[in-house]
N, C-alpha and C positions, 0 to 999 in steps of 0.2 A: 471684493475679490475679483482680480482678471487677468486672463492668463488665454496661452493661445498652446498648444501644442498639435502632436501628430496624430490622426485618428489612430494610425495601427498600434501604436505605442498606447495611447488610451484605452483601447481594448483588450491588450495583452493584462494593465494592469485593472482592470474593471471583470475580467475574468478569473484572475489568481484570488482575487479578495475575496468574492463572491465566493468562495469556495469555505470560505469561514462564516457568511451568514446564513444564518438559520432560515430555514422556509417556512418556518411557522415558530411566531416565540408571541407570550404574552405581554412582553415589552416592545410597543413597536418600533422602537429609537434600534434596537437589535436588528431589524430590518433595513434597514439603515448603511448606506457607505460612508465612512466620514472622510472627507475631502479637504486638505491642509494645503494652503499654497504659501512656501516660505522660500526657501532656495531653490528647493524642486515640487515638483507638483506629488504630494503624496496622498495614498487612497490606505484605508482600515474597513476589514472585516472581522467581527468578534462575537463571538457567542456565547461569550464568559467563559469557556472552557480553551475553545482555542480559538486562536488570533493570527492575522495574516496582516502587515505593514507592507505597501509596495509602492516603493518612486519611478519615477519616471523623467524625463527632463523637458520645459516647457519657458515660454517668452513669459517671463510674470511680470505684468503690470502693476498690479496692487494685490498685495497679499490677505489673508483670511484665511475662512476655517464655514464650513457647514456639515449637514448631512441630508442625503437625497434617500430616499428610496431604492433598494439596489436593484430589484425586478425591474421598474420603470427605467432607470437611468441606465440599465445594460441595453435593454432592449433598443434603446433609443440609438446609444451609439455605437452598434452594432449595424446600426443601417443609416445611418449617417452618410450624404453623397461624396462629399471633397477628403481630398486629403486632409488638410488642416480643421481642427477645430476650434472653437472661442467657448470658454467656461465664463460666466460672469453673475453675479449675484445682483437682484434686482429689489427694490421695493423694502429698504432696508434689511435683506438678506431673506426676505419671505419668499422668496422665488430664485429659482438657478433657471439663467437664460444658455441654451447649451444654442451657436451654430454652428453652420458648417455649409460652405457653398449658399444657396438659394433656400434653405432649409432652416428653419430657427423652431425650435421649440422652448417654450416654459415650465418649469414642473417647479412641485410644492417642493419649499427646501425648511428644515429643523434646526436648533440652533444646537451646538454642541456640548452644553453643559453635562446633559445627562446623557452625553455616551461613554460607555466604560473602556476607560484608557486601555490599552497594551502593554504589560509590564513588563518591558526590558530585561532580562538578564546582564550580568557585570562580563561582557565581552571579553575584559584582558586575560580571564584563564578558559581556555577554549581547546575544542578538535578540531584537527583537517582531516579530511576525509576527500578523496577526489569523487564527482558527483558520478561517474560514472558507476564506483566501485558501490555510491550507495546506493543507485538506482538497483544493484545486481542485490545486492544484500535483502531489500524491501521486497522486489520483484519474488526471488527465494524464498521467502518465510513470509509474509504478510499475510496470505493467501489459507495459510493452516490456523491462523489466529481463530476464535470462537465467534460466533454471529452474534448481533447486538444485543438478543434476547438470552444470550447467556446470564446467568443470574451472580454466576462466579467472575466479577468485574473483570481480577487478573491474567482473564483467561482472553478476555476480548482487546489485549494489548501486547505489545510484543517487547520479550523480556530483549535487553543491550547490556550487555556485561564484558567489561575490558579488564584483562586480567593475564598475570603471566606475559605480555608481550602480543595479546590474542583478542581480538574486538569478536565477540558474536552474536548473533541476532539468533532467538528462536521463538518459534510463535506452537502454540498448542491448543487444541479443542476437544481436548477429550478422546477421541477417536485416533488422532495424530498427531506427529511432531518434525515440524522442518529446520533445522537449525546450520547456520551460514557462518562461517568462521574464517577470518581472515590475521595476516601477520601483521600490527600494527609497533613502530620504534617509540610510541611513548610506552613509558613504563607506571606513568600513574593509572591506578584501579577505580570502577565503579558498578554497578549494577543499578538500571531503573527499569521500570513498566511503563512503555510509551503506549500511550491510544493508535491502533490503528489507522484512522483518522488523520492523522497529521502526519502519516510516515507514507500513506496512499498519495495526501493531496501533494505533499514534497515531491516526491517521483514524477507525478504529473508535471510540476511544473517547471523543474531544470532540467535543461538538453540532455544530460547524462553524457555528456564528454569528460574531457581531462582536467578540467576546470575544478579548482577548488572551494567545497562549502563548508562552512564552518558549524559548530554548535556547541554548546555550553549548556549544560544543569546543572540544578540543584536539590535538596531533595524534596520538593515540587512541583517543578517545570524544565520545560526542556526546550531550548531553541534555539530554529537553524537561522542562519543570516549569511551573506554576500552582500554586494555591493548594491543591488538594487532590492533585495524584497530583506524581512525578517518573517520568522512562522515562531510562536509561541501557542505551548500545550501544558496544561495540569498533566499531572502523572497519574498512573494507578497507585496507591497505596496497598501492600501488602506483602505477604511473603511469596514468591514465586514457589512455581514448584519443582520440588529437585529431579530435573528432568534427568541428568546425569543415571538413576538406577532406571531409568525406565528401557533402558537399552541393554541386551541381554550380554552374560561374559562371553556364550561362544554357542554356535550357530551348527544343525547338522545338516542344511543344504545351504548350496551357494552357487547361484546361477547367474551366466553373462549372456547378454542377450543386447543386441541394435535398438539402440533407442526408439527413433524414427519406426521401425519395425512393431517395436511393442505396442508403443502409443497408437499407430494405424490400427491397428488389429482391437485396441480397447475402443476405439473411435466408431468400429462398425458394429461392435456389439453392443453398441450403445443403443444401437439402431430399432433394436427389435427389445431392450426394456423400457418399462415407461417407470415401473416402481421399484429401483432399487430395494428397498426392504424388502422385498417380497420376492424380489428373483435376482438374488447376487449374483457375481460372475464367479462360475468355479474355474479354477486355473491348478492345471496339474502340472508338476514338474517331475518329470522322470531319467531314468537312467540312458535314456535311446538318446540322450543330447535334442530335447527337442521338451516347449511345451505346450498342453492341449489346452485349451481354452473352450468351454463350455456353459451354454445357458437354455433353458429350456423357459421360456416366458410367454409375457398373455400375444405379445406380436410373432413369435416365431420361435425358431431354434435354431440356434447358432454352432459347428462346432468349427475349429481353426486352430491347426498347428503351427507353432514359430519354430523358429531352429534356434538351437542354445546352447551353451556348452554346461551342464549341468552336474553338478560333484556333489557326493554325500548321498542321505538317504533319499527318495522316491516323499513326493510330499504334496497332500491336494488342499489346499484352500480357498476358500470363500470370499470375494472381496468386492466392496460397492466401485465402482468406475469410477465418479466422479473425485473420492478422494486419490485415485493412480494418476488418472488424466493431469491434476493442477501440479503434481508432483512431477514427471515426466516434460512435461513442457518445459516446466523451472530448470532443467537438467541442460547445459551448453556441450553435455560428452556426446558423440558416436555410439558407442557401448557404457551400458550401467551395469553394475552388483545387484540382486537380489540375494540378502542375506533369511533363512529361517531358520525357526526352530521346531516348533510343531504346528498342528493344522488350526490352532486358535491361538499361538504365539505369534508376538512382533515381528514382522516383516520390515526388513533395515534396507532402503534403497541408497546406494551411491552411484557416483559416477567410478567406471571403471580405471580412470586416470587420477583427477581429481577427487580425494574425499573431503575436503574440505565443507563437503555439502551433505547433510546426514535428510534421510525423509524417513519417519517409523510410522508406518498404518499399522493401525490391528484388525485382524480378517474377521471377515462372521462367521456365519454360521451356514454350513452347504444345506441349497433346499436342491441343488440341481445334480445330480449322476451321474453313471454313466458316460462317462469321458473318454 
């Protein structure tokens, strides 16, 4: 195997892969990048769960197949001095001789029997989706999915259901619910439970412009591809949950208030808790078109009026910051909806133009007063 290409171009793809191998697995071949050189110079990362394929284009001399160690071999050409680089397998493939300018290193290379392939998906029945629009979709709801220590799997992956003419993503943890809903012209239906995981490192790793990305499942797996990489992911198995009642029929306050305004204001009273459990934020919304914000906690005490247009009854709830803050940032409007109902019912965030984008928190329990 020998092949010569571009460092930047080799880093771009020695970085994507990477993102699929494990940093600690009891199989060391998993640590592993596998390195294919046939028409193009292609790189694999695989965990058994998910999988990242990524080419690249390079001078090939003689073609082949190994695998390197991915910690060592990023590191390396990462600081690699020249432009160009030369891959070339030595010592009957027991060594990758990687240079570059005045620069030659050797590292231990594996042979590729016992690496676990990447299993393709059947490509000719597929989605478009423009990367920009998924970037927004992932960015929206990803965010509300459950932490890995969730014990309830389908909670730690983010439901995709295309249905009616309507593609939506919604992600939940128990606490909350973000769900992103757009107009899509195919008319065929599905619903799966993607890993977080693979919907995180996807966004990382396309521009998020106009450009079109693909993906196809089954019931599975699920995988994105374009011209240069493929991403392949097992699914969660189960029944989702029927998010649809968890949103109430009708609401007795409803208040609009400047995005940028609110978020600043939950930003500095962030300032002064260190233990959300313990000292929520009370937030009153009243009749004066305005609302108070209040916290009495172990660093100080906060009070701060916003201005708002406020309708319905007078209503004070209790709410941790961190889940408003990732919710409000997610939000591209000017002005958002706070929809409630009572002081420990669902609180329904949208944007005041766009609803297309639903966020449900539910409040705690007030330990703070006097507002």
């Amino acid at each position: 195997m020998k092949l010569t290409c571009n460092r930047e171009n080799l880093i771009s793809g020695v970085n994507i892969v990477q993102k699929a191998v494990p940093a600690k697995s009891t199989a060391e071949i998993l640590q592993g990048i596998l390195i294919e050189v046939g028409e193009e110079l292609r790189f694999t990362g695989n965990d058994n769960e998910f999988g990242i394929v990524y080419e690249i284009p390079a001078i090939i001399e003689e073609i082949g197949s190994i695998v390197v160690n991915s910690k060592t071999f990023g590191d390396i050409v990462r600081k690699l001095p020249d432009i160009y680089v030369t891959l070339e397998t030595i010592n009957d493939g027991a060594m990758l001789s990687i240079t570059s300018g005045h620069a030659n290193y050797k590292i231990k290379a594996y042979p590729t029997e016992s690496y676990p392939p990447v299993a393709f998906l059947d490509t000719s029945v597929s989605f478009d989706i423009k990367e920009k629009t998924l970037v927004d979709l992932i960015r929206q709801t990803s965010f509300a999915a459950a932490a890995q220590e969730e014990k309830r799997i389908i909670l730690k992956g983010v439901f995709m259901e295309q249905k009616e003419g309507k593609l939506s993503f919604v992600a939940i943890d128990g606490f909350r619910l973000a769900k992103k809903t757009i107009d899509v012209e195919d008319s065929r239906e599905f619903s799966i439970i993607v890993p977080t995981k693979i919907l995180n490192e996807l966004s990382k790793s396309v521009k998020g412009e106009d450009d079109v990305i693909h993906f196809c499942c089954n019931e599975n797996q699920i995988m994105f591809f374009c011209d240069s990489f493929r991403m392949v992911s097992k699914l969660y198995k189960g029944d989702y949950i029927d998010y649809r009642k968890m949103f109430p029929r009708e609401y007795k306050t409803s208040c609009v208030v400047n995005n940028k305004a609110f978020l600043s204001a939950f930003e500095r009273s962030a300032l002064v808790i260190q233990d959300e459990k313990k000292y929520p934020l009370t937030i009153k919304f009243n009749n004066n078109d305005e609302i108070i914000m209040y916290v009495n906690a172990e660093n100080g005490i906060l009070r701060e009026v916003i201005a708002a247009e406020v309708t319905g009854d007078e209503i004070e709830i209790g709410m941790c910051i961190r889940n408003i803050l990732e919710c409000l940032k997610a939000i591209d409007e000017e002005n958002i909806i706070l929809s409630l109902t009572h002081a420990l019912g669902p609180c329904v965030i949208t944007g005041a133009e766009d609803k297309s984008y639903q966020y449900l928190v539910m409040p705690v329990k007030i330990t703070s007063k006097s507002v």
